[in-house]
Wavefront OBJ file of the C-alpha trace (Angstrom):
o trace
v 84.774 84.136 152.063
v 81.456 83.062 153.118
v 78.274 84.429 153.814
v 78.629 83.992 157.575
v 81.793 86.070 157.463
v 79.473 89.377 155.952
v 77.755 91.999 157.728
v 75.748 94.878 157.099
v 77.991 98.221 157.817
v 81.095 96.350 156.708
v 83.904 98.351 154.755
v 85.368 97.069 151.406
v 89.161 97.683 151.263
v 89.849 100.826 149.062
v 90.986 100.645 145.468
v 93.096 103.434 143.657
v 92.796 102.281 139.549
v 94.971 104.570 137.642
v 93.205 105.511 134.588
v 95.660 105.707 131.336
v 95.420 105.825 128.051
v 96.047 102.226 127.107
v 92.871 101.470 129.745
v 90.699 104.139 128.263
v 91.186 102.791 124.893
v 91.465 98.660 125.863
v 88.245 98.876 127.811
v 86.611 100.742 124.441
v 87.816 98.285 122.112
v 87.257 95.044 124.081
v 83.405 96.566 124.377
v 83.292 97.111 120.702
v 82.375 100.880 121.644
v 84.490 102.818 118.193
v 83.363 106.300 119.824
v 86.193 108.552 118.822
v 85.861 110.507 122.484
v 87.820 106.863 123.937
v 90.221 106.807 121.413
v 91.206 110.189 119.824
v 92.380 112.777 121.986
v 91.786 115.497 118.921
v 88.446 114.366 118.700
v 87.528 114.523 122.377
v 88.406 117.863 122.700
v 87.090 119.226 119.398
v 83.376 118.069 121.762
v 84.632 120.342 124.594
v 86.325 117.687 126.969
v 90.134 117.680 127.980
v 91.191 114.270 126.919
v 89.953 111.170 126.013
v 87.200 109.244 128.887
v 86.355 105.770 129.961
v 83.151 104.373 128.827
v 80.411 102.967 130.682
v 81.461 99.666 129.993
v 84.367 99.482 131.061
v 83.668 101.171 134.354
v 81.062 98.137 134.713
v 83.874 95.894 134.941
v 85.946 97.459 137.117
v 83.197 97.877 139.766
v 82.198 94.122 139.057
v 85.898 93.722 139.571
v 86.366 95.535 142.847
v 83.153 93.631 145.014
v 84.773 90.632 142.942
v 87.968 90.815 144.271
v 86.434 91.355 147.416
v 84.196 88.655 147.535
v 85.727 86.000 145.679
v 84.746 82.924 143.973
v 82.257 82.089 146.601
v 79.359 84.692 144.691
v 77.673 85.330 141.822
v 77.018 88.819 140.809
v 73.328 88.941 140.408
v 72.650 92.494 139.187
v 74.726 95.436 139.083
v 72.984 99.154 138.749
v 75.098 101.821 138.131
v 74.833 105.497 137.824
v 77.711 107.634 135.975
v 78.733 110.816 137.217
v 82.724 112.766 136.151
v 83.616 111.150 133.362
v 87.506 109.764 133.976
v 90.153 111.155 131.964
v 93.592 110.160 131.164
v 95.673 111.081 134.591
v 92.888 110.048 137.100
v 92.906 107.704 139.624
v 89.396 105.975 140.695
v 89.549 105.765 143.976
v 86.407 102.811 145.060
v 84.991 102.473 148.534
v 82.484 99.946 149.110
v 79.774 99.244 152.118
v 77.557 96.324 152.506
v 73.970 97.815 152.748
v 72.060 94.242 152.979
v 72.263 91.003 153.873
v 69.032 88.441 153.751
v 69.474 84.664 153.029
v 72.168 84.142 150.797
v 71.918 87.576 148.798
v 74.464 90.872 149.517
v 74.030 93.814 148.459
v 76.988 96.511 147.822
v 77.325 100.302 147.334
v 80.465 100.709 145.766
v 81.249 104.546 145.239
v 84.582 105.551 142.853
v 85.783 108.747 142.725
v 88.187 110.679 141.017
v 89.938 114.363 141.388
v 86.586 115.566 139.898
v 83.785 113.537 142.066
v 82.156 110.296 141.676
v 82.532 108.900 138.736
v 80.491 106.090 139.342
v 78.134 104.723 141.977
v 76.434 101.310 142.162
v 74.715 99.205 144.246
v 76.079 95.266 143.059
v 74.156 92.157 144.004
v 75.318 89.040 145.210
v 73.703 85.439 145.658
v 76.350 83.223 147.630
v 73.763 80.697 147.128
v 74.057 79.742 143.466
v 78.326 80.434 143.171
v 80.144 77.578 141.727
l 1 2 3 4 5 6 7 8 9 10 11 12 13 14 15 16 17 18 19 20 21 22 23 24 25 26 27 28 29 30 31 32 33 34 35 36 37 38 39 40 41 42 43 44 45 46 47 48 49 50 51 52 53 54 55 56 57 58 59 60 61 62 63 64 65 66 67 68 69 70 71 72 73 74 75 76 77 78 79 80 81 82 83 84 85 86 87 88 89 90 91 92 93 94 95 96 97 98 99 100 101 102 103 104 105 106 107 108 109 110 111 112 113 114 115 116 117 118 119 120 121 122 123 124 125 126 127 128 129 130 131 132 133 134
């Protein structure tokens, strides 16, 4: 993909990520984030919640993975901001939509939305320079 072949209004494919157990727990280890609400069921709902939830972290890298996938080696992400919402428990699926809001020069910018049976779990706005991809 190239920068000619992106325009403002245009639709990212969807992507349904299950969430599981072994994700929950993966993405809170490889972050170095020991909060016993990722790991220990128990724990989690002795603080009020069903089951264990994905961290910030690791939703970060799934929504850098989605416009990723998307876009391809031919961009760098520049800056992501991101906004949780419903956390994602074991037995979700995050469901991620994407739009590109901007285009100027070399530099997209895309609102990526993920849901799950509860709402959005997370929404972002990620920023790409085609310029400086190697």
């Amino acid at each position: 993909m190239t920068i000619t072949d992106i325009q403002a209004g245009q639709s990212l494919p969807e992507l349904a990520v299950p969430i599981t157990a072994s994700a929950i727990v993966a993405g809170a280890i490889a972050t170095d984030d020991f909060e016993d609400v990722h790991h220990d069921k128990a724990a989690a709902q002795g603080k009020g919640v069903p089951d264990i939830f994905m961290n910030i972290l690791t939703t970060n890298g799934f929504v850098q993975r989605y416009v990723s996938d998307w876009c391809g080696s031919a961009a760098r992400i520049a800056a992501v901001d991101i906004k949780l919402g419903a956390p994602n428990f074991v037995g979700d699926t995050m469901t991620f939509t994407g739009e590109v809001a901007q285009v100027e020069g070399s530099r997209v910018a895309v609102k990526v939305r993920g849901r799950n049976r509860i709402g959005d779990h997370v929404v972002a706005t990620v920023n790409l320079d085609f310029g400086s991809a190697q």
